[in-house]
N, C-alpha and C positions, 0 to 999 in steps of 0.2 A: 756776564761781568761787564758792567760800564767800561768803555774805552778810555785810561786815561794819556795824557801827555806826560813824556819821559822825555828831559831835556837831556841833549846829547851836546857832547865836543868832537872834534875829529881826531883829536887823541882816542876816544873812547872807541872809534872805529874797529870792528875784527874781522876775520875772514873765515870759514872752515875752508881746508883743502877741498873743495869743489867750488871756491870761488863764491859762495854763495853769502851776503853781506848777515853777521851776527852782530847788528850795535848793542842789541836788548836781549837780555833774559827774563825769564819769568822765576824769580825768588821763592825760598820757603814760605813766604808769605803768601802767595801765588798773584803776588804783584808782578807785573813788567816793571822790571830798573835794567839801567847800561851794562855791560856787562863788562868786567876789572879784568886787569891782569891774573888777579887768581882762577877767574872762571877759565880765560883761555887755557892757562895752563892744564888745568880741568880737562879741558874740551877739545883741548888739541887746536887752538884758535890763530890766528897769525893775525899780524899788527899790518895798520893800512898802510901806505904810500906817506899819507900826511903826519901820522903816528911817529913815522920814521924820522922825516923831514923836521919836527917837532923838537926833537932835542938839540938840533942848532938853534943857534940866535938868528933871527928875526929882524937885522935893523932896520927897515922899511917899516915894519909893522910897530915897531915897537915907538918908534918917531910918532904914528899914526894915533898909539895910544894918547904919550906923551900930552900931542896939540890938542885931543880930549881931556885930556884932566885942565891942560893950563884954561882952554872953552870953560869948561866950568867953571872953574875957580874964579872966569872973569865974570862971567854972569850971575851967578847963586849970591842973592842976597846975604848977608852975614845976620844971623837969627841976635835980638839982641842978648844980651849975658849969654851969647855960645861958645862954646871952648875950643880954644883952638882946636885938638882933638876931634872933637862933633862937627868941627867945621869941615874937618881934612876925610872926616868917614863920609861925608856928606857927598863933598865935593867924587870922591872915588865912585859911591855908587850913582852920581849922575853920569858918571862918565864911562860906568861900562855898562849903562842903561844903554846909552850911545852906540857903544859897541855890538849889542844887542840886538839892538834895532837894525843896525845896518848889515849884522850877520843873517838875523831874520826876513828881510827883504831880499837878502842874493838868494836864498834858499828858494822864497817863492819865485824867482825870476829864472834859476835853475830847474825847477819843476814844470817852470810855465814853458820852456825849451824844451822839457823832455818830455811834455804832452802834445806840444807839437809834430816833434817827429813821429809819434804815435798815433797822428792824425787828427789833434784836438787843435785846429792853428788859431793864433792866437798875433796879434796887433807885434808883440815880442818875438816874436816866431818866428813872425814872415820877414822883418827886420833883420834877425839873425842869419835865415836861411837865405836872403835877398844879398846880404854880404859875402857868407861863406859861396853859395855862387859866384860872386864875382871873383875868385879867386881862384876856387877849386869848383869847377862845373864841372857835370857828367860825373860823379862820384856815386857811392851806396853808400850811406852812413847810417850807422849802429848806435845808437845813442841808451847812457846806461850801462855800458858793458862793466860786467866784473870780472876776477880772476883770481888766481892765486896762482902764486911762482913756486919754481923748488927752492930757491931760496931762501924762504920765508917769509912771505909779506903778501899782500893782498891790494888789490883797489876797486876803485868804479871810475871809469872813464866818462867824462862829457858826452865826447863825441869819439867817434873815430870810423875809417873808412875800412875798405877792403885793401887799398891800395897799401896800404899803413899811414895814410894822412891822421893824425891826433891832436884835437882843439881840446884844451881848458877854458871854462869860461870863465872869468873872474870879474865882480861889478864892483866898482867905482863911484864915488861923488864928484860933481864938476868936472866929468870928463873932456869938456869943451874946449876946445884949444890947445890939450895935452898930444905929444904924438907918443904911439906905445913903445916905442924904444928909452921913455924917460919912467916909462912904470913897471918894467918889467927887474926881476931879482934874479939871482942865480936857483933859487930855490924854483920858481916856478918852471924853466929849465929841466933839475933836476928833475920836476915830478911827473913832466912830459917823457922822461927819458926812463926811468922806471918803468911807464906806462909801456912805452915799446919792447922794452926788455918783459916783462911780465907776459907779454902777449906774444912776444919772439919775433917780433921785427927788428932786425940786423940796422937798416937804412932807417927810421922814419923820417918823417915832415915831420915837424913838432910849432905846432901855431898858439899861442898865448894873446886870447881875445877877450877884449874889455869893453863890458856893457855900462853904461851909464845908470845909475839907479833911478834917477828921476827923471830920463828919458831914455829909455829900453832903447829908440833906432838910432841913439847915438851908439856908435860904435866903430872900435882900435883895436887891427891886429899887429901883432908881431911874427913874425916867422923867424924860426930860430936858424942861423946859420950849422949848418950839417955839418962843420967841424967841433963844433962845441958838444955834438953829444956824446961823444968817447968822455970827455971831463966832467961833463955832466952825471950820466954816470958811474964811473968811478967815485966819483964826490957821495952821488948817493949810496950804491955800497958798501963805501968806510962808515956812512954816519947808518946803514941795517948791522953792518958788524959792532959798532961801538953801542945801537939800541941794545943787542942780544948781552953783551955782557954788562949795560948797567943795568938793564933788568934780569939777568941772570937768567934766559931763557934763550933756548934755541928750538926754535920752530919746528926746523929742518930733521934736528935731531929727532924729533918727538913724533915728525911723518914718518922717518927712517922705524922708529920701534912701532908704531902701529902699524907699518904696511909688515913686519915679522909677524905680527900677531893674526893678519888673513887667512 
């Protein structure tokens, strides 16, 4: 069967309880599509990290959007006799082409990081690793890691150590001049601190590092202050409690009756 491309969100992310990452299924069609909250529930499947994070607001990103549509709107020619209308669908799908693009390039810049540690180094790589030494040298780091919690959720980590040191990488445009204490959110925070609770680190380090997209060895960390991850989170646990009952699924429960059923 030809390989095709199945575009995913990280909403669409799932887990099975061995941790192991379920974005896609193969349909009655015997197609590969993403896989819904109906199949988890199916499948016994738990929601990612970002899944969760997902149902708060965003306003960092959502700004982000925002100054892509106004880009557009300032750029795109107006078609003559166009209607307002066709002007305004216009403008929107230029501007989450945008988005696209630049979710599309973190993704190869994440791969090209985790081909690295894997021993494929790469211009990206050596940049990253040349950093993450100067901070934390003499470490073992894991890159890829997945999980799944008992309390229902799942993820894949960046990076992370033996020691429980845990980097997100997160890429950026015009990182030049920016220092990472002015692009970091609560949210990123939170998914650092899930990640250590997921894995059962009590203590972590939690570092939040920003690659430049059109210069990979540009690059901004942040290191989060170890009093922040109690509220950290906390924050993220109210918003896995408040995912379970708007989607009206509890994960938890559903490992509870399948491990009855062994």
């Amino acid at each position: 069967m030809e390989e095709q491309k199945v575009q995913l969100s990280e909403s669409g992310h799932w887990y099975d309880f061995n941790g192991n990452a379920k974005y896609t299924i193969v349909g009655k069609n015997g197609k590969e599509r993403p896989t819904t909250l109906r199949d988890a529930r199916k499948l016994f499947y738990v929601p990612s990290v970002t899944g969760i994070i997902g149902v708060a607001a965003k306003p960092g990103l959502e700004n982000w959007k925002i100054d892509q549509a106004i880009g557009a709107a300032l750029t795109l020619e107006r078609l003559e006799n166009e209607s307002d209308n066709a002007f305004l669908y216009r403008v929107k799908a230029d501007s989450k082409e945008q988005g696209m693009k630049a979710a599309e390039l973190g993704t190869i810049i994440h791969a090209d990081i985790e081909r690295g540690f894997q021993g494929k180094e790469s211009k990206t790589y050596l940049a990253v690793k040349k950093h993450i030494n100067s901070i934390f040298p003499y470490e073992t780091w894991i890159a890829e890691g997945s999980f799944c919690h008992e309390s229902g959720y799942g993820g894949k980590i960046d990076l992370h150590s033996e020691s429980g040191i845990f980097i997100d990488f997160k890429t950026k445009d015009n990182l030049k001049g920016n220092k990472a204490i002015s692009l970091v959110y609560p949210e990123h925070g939170m998914q650092l601190s899930s990640y250590a609770q997921g894995m059962g680190i009590a203590n972590p380090i939690r570092v939040s590092m920003f690659i430049d997209r059109s210069n990979t060895e540009l690059i901004v960390s942040h290191v989060w202050d170890a009093d922040t991850h109690a509220r950290h989170l906390a924050m993220f646990n109210s918003l896995l409690n408040y995912w379970k009952l708007l989607k009206d699924y509890n994960p938890t429960e559903e490992l509870i009756k399948l491990k009855e059923t062994i």
